[in-house]
C-alpha positions in Angstrom: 44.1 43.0 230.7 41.5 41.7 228.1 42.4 44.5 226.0 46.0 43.7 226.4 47.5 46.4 228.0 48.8 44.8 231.0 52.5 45.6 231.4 53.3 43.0 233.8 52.6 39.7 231.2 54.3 39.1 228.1 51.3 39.1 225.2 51.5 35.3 225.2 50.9 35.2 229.0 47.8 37.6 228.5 46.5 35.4 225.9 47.0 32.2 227.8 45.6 33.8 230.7 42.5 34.9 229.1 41.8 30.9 227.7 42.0 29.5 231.1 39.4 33.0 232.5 37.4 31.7 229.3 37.2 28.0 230.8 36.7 28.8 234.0 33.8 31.5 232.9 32.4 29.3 230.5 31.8 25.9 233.3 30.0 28.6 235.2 27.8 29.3 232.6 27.4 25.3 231.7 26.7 25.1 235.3 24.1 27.1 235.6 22.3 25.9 232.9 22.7 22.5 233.6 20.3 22.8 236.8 21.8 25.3 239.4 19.9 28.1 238.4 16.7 25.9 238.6 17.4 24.7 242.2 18.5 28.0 243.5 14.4 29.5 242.0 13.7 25.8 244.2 15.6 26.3 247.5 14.6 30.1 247.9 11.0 29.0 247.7 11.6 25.9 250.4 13.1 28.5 252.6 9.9 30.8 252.1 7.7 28.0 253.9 10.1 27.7 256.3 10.0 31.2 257.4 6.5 31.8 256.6 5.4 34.9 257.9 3.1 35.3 254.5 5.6 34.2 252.2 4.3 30.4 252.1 2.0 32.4 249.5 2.4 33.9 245.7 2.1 37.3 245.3 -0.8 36.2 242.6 -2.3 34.2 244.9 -2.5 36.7 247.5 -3.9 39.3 244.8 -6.9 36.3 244.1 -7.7 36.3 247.9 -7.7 39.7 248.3 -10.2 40.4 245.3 -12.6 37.5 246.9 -12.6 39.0 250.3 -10.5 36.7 252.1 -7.4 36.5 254.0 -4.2 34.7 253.2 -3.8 32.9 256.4 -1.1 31.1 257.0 -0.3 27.7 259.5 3.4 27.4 259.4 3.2 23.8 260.7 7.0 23.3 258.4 8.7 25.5 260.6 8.4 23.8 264.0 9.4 20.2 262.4 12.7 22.1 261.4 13.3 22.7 264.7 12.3 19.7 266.0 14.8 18.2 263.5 17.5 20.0 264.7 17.1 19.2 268.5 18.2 16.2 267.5 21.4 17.3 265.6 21.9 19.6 268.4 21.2 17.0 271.5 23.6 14.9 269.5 27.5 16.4 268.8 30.4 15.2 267.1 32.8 13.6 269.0 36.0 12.8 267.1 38.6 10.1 268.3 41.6 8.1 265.9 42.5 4.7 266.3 46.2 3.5 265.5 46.0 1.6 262.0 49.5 1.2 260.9 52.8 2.9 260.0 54.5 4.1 263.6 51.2 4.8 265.1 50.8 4.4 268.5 47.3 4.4 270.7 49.0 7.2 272.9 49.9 9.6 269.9 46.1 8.3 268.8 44.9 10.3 272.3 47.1 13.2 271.6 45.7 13.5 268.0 42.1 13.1 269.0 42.7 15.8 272.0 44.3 18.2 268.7 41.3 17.7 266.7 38.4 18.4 269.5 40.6 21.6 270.0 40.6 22.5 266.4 36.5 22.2 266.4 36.0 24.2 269.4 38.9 26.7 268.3 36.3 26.7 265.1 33.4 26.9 266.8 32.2 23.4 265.0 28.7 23.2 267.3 27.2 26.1 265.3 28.8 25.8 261.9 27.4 22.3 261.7 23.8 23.3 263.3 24.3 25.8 259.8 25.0 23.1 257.5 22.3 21.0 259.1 19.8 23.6 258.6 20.7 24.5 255.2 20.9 20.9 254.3 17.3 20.0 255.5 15.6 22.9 253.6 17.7 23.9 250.8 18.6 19.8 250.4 21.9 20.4 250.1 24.6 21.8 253.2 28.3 22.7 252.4 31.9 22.9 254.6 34.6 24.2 253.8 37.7 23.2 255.6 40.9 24.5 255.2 44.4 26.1 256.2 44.5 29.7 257.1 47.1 31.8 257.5 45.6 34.9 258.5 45.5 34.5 262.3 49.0 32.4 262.5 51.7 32.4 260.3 51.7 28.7 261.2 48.6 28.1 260.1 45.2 26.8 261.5 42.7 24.5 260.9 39.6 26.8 259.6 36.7 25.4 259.2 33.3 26.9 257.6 30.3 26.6 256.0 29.0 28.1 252.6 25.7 29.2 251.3 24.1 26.1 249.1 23.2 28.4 246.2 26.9 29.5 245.8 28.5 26.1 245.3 27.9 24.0 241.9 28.6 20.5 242.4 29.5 18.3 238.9 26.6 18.4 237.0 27.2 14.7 236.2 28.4 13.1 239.9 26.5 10.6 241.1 28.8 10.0 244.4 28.1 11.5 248.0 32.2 11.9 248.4 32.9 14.8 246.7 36.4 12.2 245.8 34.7 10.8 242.9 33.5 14.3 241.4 35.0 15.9 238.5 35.2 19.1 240.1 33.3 21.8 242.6 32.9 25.2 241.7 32.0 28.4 244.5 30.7 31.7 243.1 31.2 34.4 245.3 30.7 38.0 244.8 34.2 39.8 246.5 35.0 43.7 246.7 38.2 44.7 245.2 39.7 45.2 248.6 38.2 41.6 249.6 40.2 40.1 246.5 43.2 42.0 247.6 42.7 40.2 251.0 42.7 36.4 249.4 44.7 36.8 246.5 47.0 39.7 246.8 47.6 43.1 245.2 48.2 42.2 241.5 44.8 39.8 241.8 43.1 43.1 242.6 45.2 45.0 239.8 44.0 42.3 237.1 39.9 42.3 238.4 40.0 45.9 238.8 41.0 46.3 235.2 38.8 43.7 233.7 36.2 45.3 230.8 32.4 45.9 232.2 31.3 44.6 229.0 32.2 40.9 227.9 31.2 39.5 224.8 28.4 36.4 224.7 29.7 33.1 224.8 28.3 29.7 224.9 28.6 25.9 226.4 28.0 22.4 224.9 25.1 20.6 224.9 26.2 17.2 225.9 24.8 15.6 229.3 27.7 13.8 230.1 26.4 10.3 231.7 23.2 9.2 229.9 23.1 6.5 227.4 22.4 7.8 223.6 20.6 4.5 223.4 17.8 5.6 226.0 15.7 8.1 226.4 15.9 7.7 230.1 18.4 10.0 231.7 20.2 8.0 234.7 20.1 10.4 238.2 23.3 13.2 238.6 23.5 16.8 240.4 22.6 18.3 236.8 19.7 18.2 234.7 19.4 17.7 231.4 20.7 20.7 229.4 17.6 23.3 229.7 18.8 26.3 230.2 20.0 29.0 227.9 23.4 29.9 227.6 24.6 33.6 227.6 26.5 36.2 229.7 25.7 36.1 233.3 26.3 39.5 235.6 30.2 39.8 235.9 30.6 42.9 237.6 28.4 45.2 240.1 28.5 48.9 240.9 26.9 50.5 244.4 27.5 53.8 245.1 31.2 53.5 243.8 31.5 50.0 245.1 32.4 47.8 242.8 32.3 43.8 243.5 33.4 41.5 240.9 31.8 37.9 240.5 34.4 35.5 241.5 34.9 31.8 239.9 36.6 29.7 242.5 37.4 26.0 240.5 38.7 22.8 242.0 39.0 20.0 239.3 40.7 16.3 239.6 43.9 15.9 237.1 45.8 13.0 236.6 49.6 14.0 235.5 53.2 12.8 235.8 54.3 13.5 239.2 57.4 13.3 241.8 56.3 11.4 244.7 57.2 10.0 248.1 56.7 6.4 248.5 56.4 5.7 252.6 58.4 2.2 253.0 56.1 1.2 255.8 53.0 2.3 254.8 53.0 2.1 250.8 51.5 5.9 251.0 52.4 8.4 247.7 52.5 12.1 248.1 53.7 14.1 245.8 56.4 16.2 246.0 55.7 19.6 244.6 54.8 22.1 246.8 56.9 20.6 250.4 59.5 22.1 252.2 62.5 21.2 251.5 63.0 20.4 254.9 59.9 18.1 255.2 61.3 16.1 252.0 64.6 15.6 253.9 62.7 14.2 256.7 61.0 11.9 254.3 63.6 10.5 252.9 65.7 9.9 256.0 63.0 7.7 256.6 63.1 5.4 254.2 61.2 7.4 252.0 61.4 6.7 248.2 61.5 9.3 245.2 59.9 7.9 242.2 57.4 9.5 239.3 54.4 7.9 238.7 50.9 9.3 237.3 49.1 10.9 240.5 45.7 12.7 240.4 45.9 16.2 242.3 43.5 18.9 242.3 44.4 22.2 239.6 42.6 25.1 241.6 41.7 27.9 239.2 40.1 31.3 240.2 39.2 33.8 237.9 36.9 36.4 237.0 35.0 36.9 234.0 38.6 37.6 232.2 41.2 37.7 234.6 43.2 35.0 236.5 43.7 35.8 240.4 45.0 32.1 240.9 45.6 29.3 238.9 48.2 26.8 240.5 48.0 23.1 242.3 46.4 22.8 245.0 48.2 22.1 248.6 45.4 19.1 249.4 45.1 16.4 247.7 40.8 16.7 248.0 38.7 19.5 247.3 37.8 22.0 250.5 34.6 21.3 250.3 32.5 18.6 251.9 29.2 18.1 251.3 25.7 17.3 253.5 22.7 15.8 251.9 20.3 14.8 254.3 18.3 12.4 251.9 20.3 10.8 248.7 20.2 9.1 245.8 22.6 9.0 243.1 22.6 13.0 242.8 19.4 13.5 243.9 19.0 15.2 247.1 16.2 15.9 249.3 15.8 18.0 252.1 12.4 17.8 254.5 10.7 20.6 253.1 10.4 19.6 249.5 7.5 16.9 250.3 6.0 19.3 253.0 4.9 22.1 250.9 2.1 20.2 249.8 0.3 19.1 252.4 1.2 23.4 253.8 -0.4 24.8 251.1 -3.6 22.5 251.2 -3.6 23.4 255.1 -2.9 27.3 254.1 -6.1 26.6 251.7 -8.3 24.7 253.3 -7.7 27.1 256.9 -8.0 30.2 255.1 -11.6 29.2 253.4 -13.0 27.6 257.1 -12.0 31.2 258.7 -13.7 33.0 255.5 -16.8 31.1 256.0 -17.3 31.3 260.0 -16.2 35.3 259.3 -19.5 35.2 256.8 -22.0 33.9 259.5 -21.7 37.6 261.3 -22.9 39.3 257.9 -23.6 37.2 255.5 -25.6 39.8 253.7 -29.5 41.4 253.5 -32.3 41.0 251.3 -34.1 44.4 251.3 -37.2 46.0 249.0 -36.5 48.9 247.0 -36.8 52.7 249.2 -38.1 50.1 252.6 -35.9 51.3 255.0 -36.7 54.5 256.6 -33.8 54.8 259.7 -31.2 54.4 257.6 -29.7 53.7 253.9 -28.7 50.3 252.1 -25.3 51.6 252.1 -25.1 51.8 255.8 -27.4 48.7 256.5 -24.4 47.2 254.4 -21.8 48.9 256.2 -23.2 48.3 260.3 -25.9 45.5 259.6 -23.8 42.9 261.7 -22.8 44.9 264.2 -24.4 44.0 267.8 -27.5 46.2 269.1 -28.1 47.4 265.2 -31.5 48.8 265.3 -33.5 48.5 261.8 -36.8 50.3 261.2 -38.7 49.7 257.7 -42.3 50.1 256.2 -45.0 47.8 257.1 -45.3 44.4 255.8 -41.5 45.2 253.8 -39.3 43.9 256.6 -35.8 43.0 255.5 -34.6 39.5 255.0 -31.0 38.2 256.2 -29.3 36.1 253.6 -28.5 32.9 255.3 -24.7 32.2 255.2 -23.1 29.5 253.3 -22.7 26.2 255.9 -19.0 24.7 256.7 -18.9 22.1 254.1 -19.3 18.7 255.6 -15.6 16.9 256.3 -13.4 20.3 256.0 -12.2 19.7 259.7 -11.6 15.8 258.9 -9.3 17.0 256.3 -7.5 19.6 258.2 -6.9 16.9 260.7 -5.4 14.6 257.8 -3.2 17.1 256.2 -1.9 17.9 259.4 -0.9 14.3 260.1 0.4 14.2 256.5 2.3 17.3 257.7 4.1 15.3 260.5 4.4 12.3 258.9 6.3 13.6 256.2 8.7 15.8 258.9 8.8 15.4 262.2 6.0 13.0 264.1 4.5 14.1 267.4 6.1 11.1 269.6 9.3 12.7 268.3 8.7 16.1 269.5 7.7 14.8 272.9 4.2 16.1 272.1 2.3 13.2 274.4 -0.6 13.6 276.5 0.1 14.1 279.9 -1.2 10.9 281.5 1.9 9.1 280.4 5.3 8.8 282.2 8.1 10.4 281.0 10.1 7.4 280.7 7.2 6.4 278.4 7.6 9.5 276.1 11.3 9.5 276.0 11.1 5.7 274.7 8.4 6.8 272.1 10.7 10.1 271.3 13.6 6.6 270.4 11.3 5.4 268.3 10.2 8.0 266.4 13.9 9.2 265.9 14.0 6.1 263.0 12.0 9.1 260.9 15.0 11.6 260.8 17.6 7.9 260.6 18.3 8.5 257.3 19.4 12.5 258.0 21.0 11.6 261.0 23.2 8.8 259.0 23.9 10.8 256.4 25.2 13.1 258.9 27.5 10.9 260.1 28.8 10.4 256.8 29.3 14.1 256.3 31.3 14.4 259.8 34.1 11.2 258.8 34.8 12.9 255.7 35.2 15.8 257.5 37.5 14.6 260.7 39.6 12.7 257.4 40.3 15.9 256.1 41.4 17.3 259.8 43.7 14.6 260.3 45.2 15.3 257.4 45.7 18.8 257.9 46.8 18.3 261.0 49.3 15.9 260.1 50.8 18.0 257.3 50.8 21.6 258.7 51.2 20.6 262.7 54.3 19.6 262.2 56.5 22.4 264.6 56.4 22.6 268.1 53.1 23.9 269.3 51.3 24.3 272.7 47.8 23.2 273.1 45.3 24.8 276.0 42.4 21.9 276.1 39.6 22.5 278.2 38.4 19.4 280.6 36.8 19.0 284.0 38.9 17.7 286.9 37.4 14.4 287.8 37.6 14.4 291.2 36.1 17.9 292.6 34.2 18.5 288.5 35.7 22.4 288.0 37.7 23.3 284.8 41.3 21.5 284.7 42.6 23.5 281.6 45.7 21.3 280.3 48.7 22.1 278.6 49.7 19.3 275.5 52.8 20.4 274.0 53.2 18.4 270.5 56.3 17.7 267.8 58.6 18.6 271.0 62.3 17.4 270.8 63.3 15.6 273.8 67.1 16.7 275.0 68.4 13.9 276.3 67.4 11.4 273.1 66.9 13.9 270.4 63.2 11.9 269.8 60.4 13.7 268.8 57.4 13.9 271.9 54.0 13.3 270.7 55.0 13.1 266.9 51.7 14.4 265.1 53.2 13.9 261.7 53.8 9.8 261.8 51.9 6.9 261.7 48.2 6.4 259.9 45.4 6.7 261.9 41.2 5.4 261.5 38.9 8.0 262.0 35.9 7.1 264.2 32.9 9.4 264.6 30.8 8.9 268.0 27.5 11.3 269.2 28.2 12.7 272.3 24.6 13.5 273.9 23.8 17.1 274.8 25.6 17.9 278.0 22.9 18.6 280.7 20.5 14.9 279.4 24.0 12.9 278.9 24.4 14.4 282.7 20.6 13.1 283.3 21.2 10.2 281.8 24.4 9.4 283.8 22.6 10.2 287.0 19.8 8.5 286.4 21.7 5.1 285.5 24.1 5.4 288.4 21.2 5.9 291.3 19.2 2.8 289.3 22.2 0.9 289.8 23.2 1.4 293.8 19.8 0.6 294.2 20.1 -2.3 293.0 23.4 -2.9 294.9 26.0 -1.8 293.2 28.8 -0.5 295.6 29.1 2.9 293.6 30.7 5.8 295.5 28.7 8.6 297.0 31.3 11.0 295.2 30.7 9.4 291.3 26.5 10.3 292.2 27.1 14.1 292.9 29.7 14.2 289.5 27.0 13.0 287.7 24.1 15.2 288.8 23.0 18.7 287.6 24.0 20.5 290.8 24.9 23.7 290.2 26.9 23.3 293.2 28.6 20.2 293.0 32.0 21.2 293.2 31.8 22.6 296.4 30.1 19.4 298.1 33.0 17.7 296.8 35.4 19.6 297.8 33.4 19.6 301.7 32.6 15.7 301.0 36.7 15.3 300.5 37.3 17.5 303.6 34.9 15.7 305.6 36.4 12.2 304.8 38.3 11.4 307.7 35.7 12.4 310.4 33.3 10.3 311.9 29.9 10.4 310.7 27.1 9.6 313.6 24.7 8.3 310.6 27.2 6.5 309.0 28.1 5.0 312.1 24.5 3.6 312.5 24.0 2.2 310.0 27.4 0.1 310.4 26.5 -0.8 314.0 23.0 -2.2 312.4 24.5 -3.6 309.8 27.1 -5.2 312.0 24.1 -6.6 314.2 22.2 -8.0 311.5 25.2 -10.0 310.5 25.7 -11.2 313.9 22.1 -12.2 313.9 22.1 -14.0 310.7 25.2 -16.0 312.5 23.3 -17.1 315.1 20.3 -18.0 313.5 22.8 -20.4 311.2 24.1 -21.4 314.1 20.9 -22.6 315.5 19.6 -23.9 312.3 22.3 -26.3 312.2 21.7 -27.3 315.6 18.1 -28.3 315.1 19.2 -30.3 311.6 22.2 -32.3 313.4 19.1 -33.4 316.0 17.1 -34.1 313.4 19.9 -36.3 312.1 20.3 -38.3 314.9 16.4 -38.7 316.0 16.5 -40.3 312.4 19.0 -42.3 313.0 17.9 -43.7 315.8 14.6 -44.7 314.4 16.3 -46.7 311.7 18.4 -48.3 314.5 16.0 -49.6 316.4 13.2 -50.2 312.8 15.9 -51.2 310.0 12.7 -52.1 307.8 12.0 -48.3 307.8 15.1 -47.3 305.6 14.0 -48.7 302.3 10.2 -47.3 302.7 11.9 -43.9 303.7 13.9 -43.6 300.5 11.4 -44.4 298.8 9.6 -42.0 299.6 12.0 -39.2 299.6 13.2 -40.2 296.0 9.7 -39.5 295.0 9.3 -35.9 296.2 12.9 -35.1 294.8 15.2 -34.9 297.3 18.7 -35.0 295.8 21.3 -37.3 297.3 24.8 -35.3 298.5 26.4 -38.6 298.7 26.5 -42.3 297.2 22.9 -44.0 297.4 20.8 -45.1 298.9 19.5 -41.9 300.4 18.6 -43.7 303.9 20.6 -46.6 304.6 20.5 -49.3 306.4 21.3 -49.7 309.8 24.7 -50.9 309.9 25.0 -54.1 311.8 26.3 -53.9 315.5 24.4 -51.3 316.3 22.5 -51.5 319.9 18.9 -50.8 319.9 18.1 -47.8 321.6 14.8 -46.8 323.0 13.1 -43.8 321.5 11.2 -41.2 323.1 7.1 -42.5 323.0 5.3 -39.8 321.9 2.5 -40.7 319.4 0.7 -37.0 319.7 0.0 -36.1 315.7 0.0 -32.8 316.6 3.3 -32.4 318.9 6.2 -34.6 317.3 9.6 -34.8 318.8 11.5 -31.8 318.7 14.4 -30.5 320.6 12.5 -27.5 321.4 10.0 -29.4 323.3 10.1 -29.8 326.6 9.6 -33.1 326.9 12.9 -33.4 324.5 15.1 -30.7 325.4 18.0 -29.7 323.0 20.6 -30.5 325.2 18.8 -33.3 326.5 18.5 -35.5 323.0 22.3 -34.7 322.3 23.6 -35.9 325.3 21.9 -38.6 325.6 18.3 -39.2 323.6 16.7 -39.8 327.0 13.6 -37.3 327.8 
């Protein structure tokens, strides 16, 4: 094709062709330059101390070490933070859920949509393809999805979702945004075989790469760093860097054994152009028109839709190789397919937790390797020895097995041999080890996070400091979040575009009653024959996404358990059955399934304990009952002393005012003696010790009620 001998294009077509290859090649090469070749030398040394295993060291340095006699040790304390780091994205998953927000959205098609999307991720596998980007995104700073339609396993279409190597995706050189919305464009470099390209792009795609020349000509990019004021020499933060690399021909094509792969340039860019759109009368919506069905633009206007042109920006998507074009068209999304993860950011900066760990590694690496150089020394540090004194053996072999144990050593008289005392541990070398290793932590993962307590405390009190220390990784974990609601945006959208026929959804659950897998059947966009409406209408309404963490199954189950036994204990009326669905039984089905059998049958436990509880009830009656009784005698014993004293009323509440007593009725507390009332004689006993009482004896109950006589 670049030397114009395709049949298939007119010569204009081949020269118009090879301008947009041109383009295409030539961002690649401006991209490159402009910092992506410096962070991919970066990344693949921050994913060195990650995997240790020797590679935390230089090749150079290694090559010193070796010519002083020492080991390059390594203590990979990076590695275990990493994982630590992603117990916590693991322990915590996605959980994705829409909330009606206008249009005809309902909360029940809401349900039905959020049931869809959990399919799609576990259909996708989403658990392990985010642990990916997670990982890649906390040691090679930046993580990338890809989220798409794919055709290949339905002629429908699916929901595919993946994640791409960091080092192959070039963000804008001059973004500043998180949202990959406000970028200029993204661009993937992928190296494909020609049967690969066949696969994505079809038969002539492979015609046109396979035919490309092994030989382009040099080419170059412009200097300008888009962004930066000309007025300062201070370059304001972006993906790229200024413009410091050199600009030439990068590898195009590669041959192994006959198999040749061919360096792909996969473009997305933002236009804005002229375009037919649809203007939704209930929700203001635009969506442009090229590239629906007719069908679906029918079914847009017979609802009030609106055809109008106005300027919309859409995404050109442009793949090519170094001089041939295997797509160039619009794109059928309105976003790019890629969605980024930066786990630390700041206006097109990224960090990941490795980059401030590999200093406080290395020092350790140092620092370790010269403490285990120096106690190796104290074994044979070295002899001093006169010349022709040794008369068992050489100075070559008192070198050679002069610290070995039970070494015997003769010499002549009065020329013994002198030991050369080693060099002594430098004073504070362990004091530092001990700091870098807390700078270690403190720049990753602390202990309290990784549950690393000593065992005298509870392990309530480690799981509360593990809380706390989470605030280390909050940042991360937010910016996870982020990552995850541009993500379920783009699935709604998908599947409100392309889940627009009749489908038939398996989703997984647990039956709540005896907790074994329910599987259930959701049928979506079905017609109903006796209205003509459409059931469960995935294509209508506008939707919010919300993002929730679901904890890890078996501790959300803990947690759960834990709560709900706290909680009865405390009086809480919960059922025996909701306790055994929230433990880790492995066999709590079946003793629901017996507990549900064994309902109706008498329990002789149960039964006790509702004949004691029955009797302490009646007991608690009673002993109302008889407390009542002794307060109505107390009443009266008191009202007869004010009968027959009426200058004892006032005095009495008096004094009962005084210690508080709080009146039930209008005051006084005590009153008088009304006037009429005969004078009764009271009972004469003056003992301090044994008042009158209608337990008494001398006062009987039944007595002092009747009658107040003894």
């Amino acid at each position: 094709m670049a030397d114009g001998s395709d049949t298939t294009l007119a010569p204009s077509d081949v020269i118009a062709e090879k301008l947009i290859a041109d383009e295409n090649w030539q961002r690649y090469e401006y991209l490159r330059g402009r910092g992506h070749d410096d962070y991919c030398r970066e990344v693949r040394r921050l994913e060195e101390y990650v995997l240790g295993g020797g590679k935390q060291w230089t090749e150079a340095d290694k090559e010193v070490l070796r010519e002083q006699g020492r080991l390059p040790l390594e203590f990979n304390e990076i590695m275990p933070a990493i994982k630590a780091a992603a117990g916590y994205q693991i322990a915590n998953r996605m959980d994705i859920s829409f909330q009606p927000r206008g249009g005809m959205a309902t909360q029940e098609l809401a349900t039905v949509l959020s049931k869809v999307a959990m399919q799609v991720a576990d259909n996708n596998e989403y658990h392990w393809i985010e642990s990916d980007v997670f990982l890649d995104g906390m040691i090679q700073r930046r993580g990338f999805f890809e989220i798409r339609i794919d055709f290949d396993d339905s002629m429908r279409g699916e929901v595919r979702i993946d994640n791409l190597d960091p080092m192959d995706v070039m963000p804008d050189p001059d973004a500043k945004s998180y949202s990959p919305d406000k970028w200029a464009d993204v661009t993937v470099s992928r190296w494909l075989t020609l049967d690969e390209i066949e696969q994505r792009y079809g038969a002539e795609a492979r015609a046109k790469a396979e035919s490309g020349s092994n030989a382009p000509s040099n080419s170059a990019a412009g200097e300008a760093d888009f962004g930066d004021d000309e007025s300062s020499s201070e370059s304001r933060n972006k993906f790229g860097d200024k413009n410091s690399g050199n600009y030439g021909v990068y590898d195009a094509l590669s041959r192994d054994r006959n198999m040749m792969r061919v360096r792909i340039i996969d473009r997305q860019k933002f236009v804005y152009q002229l375009a037919q759109v649809i203007v939704s009368p209930d929700t203001g919506d635009v969506r442009v028109v090229e590239g629906l069905d007719p069908e679906q633009i029918q079914q847009y206007t017979a609802n009030g839709g609106i055809l109008t042109k106005r300027m919309a920006r859409r995404v050109k998507w442009t793949v090519t190789t170094y001089d041939a074009v295997l797509f160039d068209d619009w794109s059928p999304y309105p976003w790019f397919t890629i969605v980024p993860y930066f786990p630390f950011f700041r206006r097109g900066q990224s960090r990941g937790m490795v980059d401030n760990a590999t200093g406080p590694q290395d020092a350790l690496n140092k620092l370790g390797s010269q403490f285990i150089h120096t106690v190796n020394s104290t074994a044979n540090s070295g002899w001093m020895v006169e010349e022709n004194s040794l008369t068992n053996m050489t100075t070559e072999e008192l070198a050679e097995s002069g610290g070995k144990t039970g070494v015997v050593i003769e010499h002549k008289r009065n020329q013994k041999p002198e030991k050369i005392q080693p060099n002594q541990i430098p004073n504070g070398i362990d004091r530092m080890i001990d700091r870098l290793m807390s700078l270690l932590k403190e720049n990753t993962v602390p202990d309290a996070a990784r549950g690393l307590e000593g065992q005298e405390k509870s392990g309530i009190a480690i799981q509360s400091r593990q809380h706390a220390a989470q605030q280390q990784l909050s940042v991360e974990l937010d910016n996870l979040a982020r990552t995850r609601k541009l993500l379920a945006a783009r699935l709604l959208w998908l599947v409100q575009t392309y889940y627009d026929d009749e489908r038939l959804f398996i989703i997984s659950k647990q039956d709540p009653e005896t907790g074994e897998p329910d599987d259930e059947t959701l049928a979506v966009n079905t017609p109903d024959p006796a209205t003509g409406e459409i059931m469960n209408d995935l294509t209508i309404g506008e939707y919010k996404v919300v993002i929730s963490e679901v904890p890890m199954q078996v501790t959300f189950e803990n947690g759960q358990f834990e709560q709900a036994m706290r909680m009865k204990e405390e009086g809480v009326p919960i059922p025996d059955d909701v306790i055994i669905r929230a433990s880790t039984l492995a066999d709590k089905a079946e003793i629901l399934r017996r507990m549900a059998a064994s309902a109706g049958k008498a329990d002789p436990m149960t039964k006790a304990k509702t004949d004691l509880t029955n009797a302490q009830a009646r007991k608690t009656d009673a002993d109302a009952t008889a407390s009542a009784v002794e307060a109505q005698f107390s009443a009266i014993q008191t009202a007869q002393v004010i009968a027959q004293t009426p200058a004892t009323a006032p005095l009495a509440d008096q004094i009962l005012g005084s210690a508080g007593f709080v009146d039930r009725d209008a005051p006084p507390i005590i009153p008088n003696a009304p006037a009429g009332i005969e004078h009764v004689a009271m009972p004469q006993n003056t003992h301090p010790l044994f008042p009158a009482h209608p337990e008494h004896a001398a006062v009987g109950a039944d007595a002092g009620i009747e009658g107040g006589q003894p």
